[in-house]
C-alpha positions as CSV (number, residue, x, y, z in Angstrom):
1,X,-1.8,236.9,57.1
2,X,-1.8,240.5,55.8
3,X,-4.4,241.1,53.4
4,X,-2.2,242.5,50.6
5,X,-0.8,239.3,50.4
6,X,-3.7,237.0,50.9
7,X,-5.8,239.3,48.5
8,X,-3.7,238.6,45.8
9,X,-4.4,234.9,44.7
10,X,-7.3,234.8,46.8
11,X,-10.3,234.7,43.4
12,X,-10.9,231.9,42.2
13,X,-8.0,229.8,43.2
14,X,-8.8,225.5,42.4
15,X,-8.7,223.7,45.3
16,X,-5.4,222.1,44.4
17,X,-3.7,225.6,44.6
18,X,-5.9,226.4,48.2
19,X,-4.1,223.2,49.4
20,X,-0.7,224.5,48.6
21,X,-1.4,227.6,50.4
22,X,-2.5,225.6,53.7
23,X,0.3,223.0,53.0
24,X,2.9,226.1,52.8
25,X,1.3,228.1,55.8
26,X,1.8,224.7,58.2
27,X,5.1,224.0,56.9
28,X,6.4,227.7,56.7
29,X,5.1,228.1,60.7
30,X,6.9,224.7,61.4
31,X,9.7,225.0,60.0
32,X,12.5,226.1,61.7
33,X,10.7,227.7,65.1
34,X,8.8,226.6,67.4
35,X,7.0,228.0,69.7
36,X,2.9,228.3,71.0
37,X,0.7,229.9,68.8
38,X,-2.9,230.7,68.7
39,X,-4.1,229.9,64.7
40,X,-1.8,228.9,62.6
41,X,0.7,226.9,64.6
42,X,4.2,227.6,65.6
43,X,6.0,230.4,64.3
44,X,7.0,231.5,60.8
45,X,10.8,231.5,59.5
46,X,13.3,233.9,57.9
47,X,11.8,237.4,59.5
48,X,14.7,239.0,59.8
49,X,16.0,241.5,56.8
50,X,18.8,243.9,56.0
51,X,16.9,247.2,56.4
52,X,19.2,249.1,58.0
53,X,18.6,253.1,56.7
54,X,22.1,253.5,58.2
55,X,23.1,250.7,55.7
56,X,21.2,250.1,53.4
57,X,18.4,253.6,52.7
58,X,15.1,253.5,52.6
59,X,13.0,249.9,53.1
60,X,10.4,249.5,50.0
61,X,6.7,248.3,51.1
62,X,5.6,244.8,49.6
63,X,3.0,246.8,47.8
64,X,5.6,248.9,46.1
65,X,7.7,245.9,44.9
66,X,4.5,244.1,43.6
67,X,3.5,247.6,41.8
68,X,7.7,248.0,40.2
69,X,7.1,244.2,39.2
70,X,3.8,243.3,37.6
71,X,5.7,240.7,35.7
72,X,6.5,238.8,38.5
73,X,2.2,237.3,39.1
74,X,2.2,237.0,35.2
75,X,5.6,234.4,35.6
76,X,3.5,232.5,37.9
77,X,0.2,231.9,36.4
78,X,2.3,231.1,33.0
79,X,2.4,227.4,33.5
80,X,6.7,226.6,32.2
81,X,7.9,223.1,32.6
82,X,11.1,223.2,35.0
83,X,13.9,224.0,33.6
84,X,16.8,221.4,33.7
85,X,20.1,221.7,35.8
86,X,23.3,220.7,34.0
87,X,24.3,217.5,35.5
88,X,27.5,216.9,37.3
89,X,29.0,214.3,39.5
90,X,29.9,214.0,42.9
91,X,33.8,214.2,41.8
92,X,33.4,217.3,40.2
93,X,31.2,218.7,43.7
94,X,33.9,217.8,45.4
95,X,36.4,220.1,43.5
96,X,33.9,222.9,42.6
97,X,34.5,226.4,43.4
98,X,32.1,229.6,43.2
99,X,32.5,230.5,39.9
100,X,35.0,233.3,39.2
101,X,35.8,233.2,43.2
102,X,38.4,231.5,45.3
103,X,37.9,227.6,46.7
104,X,39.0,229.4,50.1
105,X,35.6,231.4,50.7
106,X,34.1,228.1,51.7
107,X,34.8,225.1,53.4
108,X,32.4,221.7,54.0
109,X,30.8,222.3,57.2
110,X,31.2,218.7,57.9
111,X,35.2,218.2,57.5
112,X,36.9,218.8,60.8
113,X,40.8,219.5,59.3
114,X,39.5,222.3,57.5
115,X,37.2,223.9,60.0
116,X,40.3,223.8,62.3
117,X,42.9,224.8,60.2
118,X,40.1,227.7,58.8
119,X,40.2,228.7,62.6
120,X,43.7,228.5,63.3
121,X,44.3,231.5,60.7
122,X,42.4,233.6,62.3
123,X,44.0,235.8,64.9
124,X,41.5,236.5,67.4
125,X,39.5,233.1,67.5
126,X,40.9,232.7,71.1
127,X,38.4,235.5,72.1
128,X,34.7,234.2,73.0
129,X,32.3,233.1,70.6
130,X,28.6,233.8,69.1
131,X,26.6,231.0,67.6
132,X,23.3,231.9,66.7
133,X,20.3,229.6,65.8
134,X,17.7,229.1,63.5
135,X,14.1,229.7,64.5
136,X,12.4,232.6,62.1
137,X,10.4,235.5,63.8
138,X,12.3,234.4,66.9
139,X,15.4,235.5,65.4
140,X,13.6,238.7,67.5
141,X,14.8,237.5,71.0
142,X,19.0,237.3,70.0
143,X,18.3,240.9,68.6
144,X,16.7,242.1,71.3
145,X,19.4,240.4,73.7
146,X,22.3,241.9,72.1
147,X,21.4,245.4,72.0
148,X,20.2,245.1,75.8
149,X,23.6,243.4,76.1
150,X,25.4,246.5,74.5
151,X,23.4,249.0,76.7
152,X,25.1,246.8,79.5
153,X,28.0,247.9,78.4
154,X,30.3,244.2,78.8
155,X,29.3,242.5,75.6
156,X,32.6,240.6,73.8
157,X,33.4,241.8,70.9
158,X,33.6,238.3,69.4
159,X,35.9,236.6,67.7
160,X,34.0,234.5,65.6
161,X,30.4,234.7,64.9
162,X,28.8,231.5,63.3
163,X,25.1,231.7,62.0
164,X,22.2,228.9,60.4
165,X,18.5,230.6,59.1
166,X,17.8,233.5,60.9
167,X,20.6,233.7,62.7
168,X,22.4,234.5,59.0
169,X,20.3,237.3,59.1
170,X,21.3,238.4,62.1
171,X,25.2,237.7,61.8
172,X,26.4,240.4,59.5
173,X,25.1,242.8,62.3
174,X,26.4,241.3,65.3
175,X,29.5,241.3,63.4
176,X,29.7,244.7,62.9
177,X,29.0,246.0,66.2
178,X,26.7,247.4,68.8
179,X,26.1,250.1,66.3
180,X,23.9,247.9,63.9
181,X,21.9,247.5,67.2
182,X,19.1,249.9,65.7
183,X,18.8,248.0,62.0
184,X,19.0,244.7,63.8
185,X,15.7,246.5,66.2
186,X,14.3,247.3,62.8
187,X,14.7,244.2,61.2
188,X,12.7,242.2,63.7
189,X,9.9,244.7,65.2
190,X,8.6,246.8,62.1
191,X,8.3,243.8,59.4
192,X,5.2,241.3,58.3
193,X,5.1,238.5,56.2
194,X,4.3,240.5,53.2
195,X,8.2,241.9,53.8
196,X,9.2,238.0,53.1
197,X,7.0,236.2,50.7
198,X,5.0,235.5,48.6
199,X,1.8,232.5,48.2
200,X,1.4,231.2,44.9
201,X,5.0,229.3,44.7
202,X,7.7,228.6,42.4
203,X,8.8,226.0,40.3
204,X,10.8,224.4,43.3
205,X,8.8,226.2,46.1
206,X,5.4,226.7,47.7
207,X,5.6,230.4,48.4
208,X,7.8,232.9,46.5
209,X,11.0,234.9,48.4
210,X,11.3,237.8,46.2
211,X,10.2,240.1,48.5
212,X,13.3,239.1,50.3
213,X,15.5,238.6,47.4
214,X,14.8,242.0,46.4
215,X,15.1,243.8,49.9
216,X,18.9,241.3,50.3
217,X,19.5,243.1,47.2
218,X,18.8,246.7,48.6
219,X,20.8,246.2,52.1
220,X,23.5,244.0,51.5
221,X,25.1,247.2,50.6
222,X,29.3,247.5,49.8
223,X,29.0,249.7,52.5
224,X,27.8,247.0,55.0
225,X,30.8,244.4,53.5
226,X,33.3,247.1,53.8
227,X,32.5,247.0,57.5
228,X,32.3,243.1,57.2
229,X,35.6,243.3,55.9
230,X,37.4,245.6,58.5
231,X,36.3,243.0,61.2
232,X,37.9,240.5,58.9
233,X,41.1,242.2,58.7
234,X,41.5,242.1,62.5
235,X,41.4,238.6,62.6
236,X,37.7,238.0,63.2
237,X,35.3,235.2,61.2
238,X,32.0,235.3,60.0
239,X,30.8,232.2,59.2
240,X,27.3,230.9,57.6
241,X,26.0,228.0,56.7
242,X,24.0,226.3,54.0
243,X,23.3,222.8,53.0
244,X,23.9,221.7,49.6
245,X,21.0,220.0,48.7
246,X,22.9,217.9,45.7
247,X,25.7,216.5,48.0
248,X,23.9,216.4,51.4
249,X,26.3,217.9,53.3
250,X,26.6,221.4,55.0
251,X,28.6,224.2,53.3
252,X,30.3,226.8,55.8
253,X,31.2,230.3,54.4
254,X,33.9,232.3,55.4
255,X,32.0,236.0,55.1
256,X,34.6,237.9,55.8
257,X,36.9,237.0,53.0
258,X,34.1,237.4,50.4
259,X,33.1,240.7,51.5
260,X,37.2,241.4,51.4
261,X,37.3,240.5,47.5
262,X,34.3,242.7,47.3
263,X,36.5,245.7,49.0
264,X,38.9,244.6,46.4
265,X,36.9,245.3,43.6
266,X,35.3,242.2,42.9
267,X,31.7,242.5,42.1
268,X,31.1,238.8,41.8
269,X,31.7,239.0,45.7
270,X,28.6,240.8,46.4
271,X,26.0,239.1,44.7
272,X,27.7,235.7,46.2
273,X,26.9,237.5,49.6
274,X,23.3,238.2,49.1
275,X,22.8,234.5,47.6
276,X,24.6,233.0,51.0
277,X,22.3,235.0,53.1
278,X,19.0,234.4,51.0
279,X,20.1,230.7,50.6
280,X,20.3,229.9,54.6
281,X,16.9,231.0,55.2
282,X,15.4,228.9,52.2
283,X,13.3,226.3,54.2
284,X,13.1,223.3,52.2
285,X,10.4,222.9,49.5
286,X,8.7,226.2,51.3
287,X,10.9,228.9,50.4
288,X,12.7,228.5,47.0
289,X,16.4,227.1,47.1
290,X,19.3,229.1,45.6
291,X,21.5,227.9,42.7
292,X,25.0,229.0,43.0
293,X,27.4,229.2,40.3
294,X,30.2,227.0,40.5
295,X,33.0,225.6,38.5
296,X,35.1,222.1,38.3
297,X,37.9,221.8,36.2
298,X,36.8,223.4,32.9
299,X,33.0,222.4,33.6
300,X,30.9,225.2,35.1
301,X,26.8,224.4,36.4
302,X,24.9,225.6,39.4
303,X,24.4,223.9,42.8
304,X,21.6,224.1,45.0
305,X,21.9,225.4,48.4
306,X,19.0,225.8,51.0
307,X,18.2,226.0,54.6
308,X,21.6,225.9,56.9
309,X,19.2,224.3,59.5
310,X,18.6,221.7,58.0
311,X,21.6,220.0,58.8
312,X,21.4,221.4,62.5
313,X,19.6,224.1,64.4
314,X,22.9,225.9,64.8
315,X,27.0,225.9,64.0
316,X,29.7,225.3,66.5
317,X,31.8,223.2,65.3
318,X,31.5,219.7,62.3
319,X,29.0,217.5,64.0
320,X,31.6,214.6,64.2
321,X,33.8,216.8,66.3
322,X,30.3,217.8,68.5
323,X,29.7,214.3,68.2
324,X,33.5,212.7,69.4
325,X,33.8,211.0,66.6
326,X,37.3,213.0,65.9
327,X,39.1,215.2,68.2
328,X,38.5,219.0,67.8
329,X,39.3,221.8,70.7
330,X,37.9,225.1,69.6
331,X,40.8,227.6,70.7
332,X,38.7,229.7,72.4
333,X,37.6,229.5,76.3
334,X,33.9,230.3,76.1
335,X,31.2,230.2,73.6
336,X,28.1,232.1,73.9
337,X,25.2,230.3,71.9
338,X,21.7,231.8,71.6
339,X,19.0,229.4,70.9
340,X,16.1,231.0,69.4
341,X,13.5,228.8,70.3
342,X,11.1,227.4,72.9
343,X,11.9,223.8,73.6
344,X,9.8,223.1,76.7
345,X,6.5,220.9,75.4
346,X,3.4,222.9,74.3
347,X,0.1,221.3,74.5
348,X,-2.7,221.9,72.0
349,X,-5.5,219.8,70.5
350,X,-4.7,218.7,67.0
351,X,-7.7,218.9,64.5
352,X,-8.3,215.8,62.5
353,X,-6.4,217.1,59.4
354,X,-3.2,216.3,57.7
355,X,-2.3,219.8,58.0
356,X,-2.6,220.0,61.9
357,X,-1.5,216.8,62.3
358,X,1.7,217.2,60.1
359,X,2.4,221.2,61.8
360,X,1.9,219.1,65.9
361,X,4.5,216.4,64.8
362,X,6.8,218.9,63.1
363,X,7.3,220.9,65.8
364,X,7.4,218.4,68.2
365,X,10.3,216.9,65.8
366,X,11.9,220.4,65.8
367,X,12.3,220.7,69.2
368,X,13.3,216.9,69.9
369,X,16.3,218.2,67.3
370,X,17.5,221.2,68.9
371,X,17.1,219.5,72.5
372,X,19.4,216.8,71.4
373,X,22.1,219.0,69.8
374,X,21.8,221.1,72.7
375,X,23.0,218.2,74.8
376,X,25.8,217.1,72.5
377,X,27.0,220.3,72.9
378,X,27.1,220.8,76.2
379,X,28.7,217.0,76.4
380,X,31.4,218.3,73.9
381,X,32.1,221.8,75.9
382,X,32.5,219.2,78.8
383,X,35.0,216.9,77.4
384,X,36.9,219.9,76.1
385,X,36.9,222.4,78.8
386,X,34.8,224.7,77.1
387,X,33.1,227.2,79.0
388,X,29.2,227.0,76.8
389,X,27.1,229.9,77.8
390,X,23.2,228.9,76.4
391,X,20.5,231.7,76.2
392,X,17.2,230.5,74.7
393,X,13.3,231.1,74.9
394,X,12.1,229.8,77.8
395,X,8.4,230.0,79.7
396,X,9.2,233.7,81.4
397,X,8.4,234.6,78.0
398,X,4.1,233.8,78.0
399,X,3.2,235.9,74.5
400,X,2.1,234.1,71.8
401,X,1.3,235.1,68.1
402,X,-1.4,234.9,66.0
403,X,-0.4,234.7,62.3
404,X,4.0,233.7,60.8
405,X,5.7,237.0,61.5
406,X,3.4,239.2,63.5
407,X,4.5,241.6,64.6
408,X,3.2,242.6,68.0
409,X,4.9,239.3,69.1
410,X,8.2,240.1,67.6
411,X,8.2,243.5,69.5
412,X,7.6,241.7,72.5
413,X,9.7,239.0,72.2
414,X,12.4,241.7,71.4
415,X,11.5,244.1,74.6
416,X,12.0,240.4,76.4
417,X,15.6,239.5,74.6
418,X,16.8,242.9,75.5
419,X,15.5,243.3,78.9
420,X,17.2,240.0,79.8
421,X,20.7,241.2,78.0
422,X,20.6,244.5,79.3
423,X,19.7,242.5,83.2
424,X,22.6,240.0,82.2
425,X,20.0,237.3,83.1
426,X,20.0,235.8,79.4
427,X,22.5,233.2,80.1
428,X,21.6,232.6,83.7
429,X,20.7,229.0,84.6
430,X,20.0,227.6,81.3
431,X,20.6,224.1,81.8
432,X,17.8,224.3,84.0
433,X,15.4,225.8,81.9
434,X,15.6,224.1,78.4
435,X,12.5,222.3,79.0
436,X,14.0,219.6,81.5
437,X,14.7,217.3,78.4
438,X,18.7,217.9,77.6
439,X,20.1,215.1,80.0
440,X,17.2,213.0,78.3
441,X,18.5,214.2,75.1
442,X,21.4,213.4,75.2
443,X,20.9,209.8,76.6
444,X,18.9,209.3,73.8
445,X,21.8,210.0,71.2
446,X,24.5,208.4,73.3
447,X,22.0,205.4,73.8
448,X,22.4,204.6,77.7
């Protein structure tokens, strides 16, 4: 953990508040990536930020943004009761819009007629696919495998780009082009965990994002949706998901057509961007969750939307489809899905504490997850023909990390994406090296 962060709160903290912090550092290097790691468990989440000087200028230091807002430690130590949320009812969730915004910007990520017909409007969904996972600092191996992939000179030029966690982060780039190679590079070798959070929590949060909130602001330029919005034009989606927390059901965001009513002139457009972005990297109860204004009917309140992964390590398609619980066939031939994660086993001793005990079965339940969807997906791109191409971390990558976001690991983990993308091994032979567990995986879920 960087000092400037640690230093912070570190006098005279009560032992109640010193058990947050260890509470937040085993879920925050749980949650969402997983991976071996000397220390402090598995990796850290959400690593990846909108830095690009091409997009978005210069990148503030953590330092800087803790001088420009002293206010921010005073908020915290200033004990407030929670404020309260307007109520509404699941009626009025079901007809509930962004406020100011179109209904057609979003869709539920679980409802299979309107993922389909959402995909049927777009032009060039026929062309191959990109779904990118969740898993944190990892998010360094997809970045590092699509620029080696463009220095190959044969990556698609995608027709629709789907992303959950860090893979939002990552999306709006690999959307663009091969020419947001260099932020993406950026994003995921030159930044620390003082570049995402904070310790000392919120009222709904054990660590504070505004760090992150504050660096969304600065990159998630017009500039970068203008470009967002050219892609859109030609038929292309971007899509990102989020969970609602109140309804418990996944939200899916057409990108594209928000940043296109920001090209229009709508200003409301942009700051709903930055909120998707910020919202599907909130890991639950770690990171703070992000309230959303919406309107139903003539009643207007806020909903809260976190982590996209926690309805799924990644987005190809409404799990019931995934599933074969209703009939869905994508229109396009091939899907390329990069899983940023390890999901072979990883032994280490666990400590008799509830922290190392909780971080070993979390990430052990992690990887059980994205094993099993992993094999429902390949079961679904067998029963429909689809051609599923699966890159993910696998044991030719030895490096581990010492501390959520370090960086020496993320550089390496980056040289290793991008050697593998520009080698065109990425996608070689993955059914063979996802830890031997998928066919066991998906016997589990099908029950035979």
């Amino acid at each position: 953990m960087p000092e400037r962060i640690s230093h912070f709160r570190s006098r005279g903290w009560p032992a109640a508040r010193r058990m947050r912090r260890g509470l937040a550092l085993t879920l925050l290097g749980t949650a969402m990536a997983v991976g071996p790691v000397q220390g402090v468990g598995p990796h850290g989440f959400a690593a990846s930020l909108f830095g690009s000087p091409a997009i978005a200028g210069e990148r503030p230091s953590a330092k800087k943004m803790i001088e420009r807002h002293p206010e921010k430690q005073a908020e915290k130590q200033a004990e407030k009761p929670p404020e309260e949320r307007l109520d509404y009812t699941a009626a009025e969730a079901a007809k509930a819009r962004p406020e100011g915004l179109p209904a057609s910007v979003r869709i539920p990520g679980d409802d299979a007629a309107a993922f389909s017909a959402l995909i049927e409007a777009a032009d060039r969904a026929s062309d191959p696919w990109l779904v990118l996972s969740g898993g944190g600092e990892n998010g360094a191996f997809a970045a590092g495998l699509l620029a080696g992939w463009s220095e190959r000179g044969d990556r698609p030029d995608f027709g629709v780009i789907t992303g959950v966690s860090t893979g939002a982060l990552i999306a709006p780039f690999a959307f663009v082009g091969p020419q947001a190679d260099e932020a993406l590079k950026q994003n995921y070798t030159e930044i620390s965990a003082a570049d995402v959070f904070e310790f000392g929590g919120t009222r709904d949060s054990l660590t504070d994002t505004w760090p992150l909130k504050e660096r969304i602001e600065r990159s998630v330029t017009p500039a970068l949706l203008k470009a967002v919005a050219a892609e859109h034009a030609k038929g292309r989606r971007l899509l990102i998901a989020t969970t609602q927390v109140d309804s418990e059901r996944p939200t899916l965001w057409d990108m594209g057509a928000i940043a296109t009513l920001n090209a229009n002139g709508d200003p409301r457009a942009l700051k709903l961007f930055r909120e998707i972005v910020l919202a599907s990297t909130a890991v639950p109860g770690v990171f703070p969750p992000v309230l959303i204004p919406a309107r139903s009917g003539d009643k207007t309140f806020e909903e809260m939307h976190d982590d996209g992964g926690a309805m799924g390590p990644f987005f190809l398609a409404p799990a019931a489809a995934v599933a074969g619980e209703t009939r869905l066939i994508l229109p396009t031939s091939r899907v390329y899905l990069v899983v940023n994660n390890r999901l072979e086993p990883d032994f280490q001793m666990a400590g008799r504490s509830v922290l190392s005990v909780l971080g070993r079965t979390m990430s052990a339940a992690i990887k059980a997850q994205t094993r099993a969807a992993l094999a429902l997906t390949r079961s679904y791109a067998q029963r429909t023909g689809l051609d599923l191409q699966v890159a993910l971390i696998d044991p030719r990558f030895t490096q581990t990390s010492e501390r959520p976001f370090d960086r020496p690991y993320m550089q390496a983990l980056f040289a290793h994406g991008r050697a593998l993308g520009r080698d065109g091994t990425a996608f070689a032979d993955s059914a063979h090296r996802d830890g031997g567990h998928a066919e066991g995986a998906l016997g589990a879920v099908a029950g035979r």
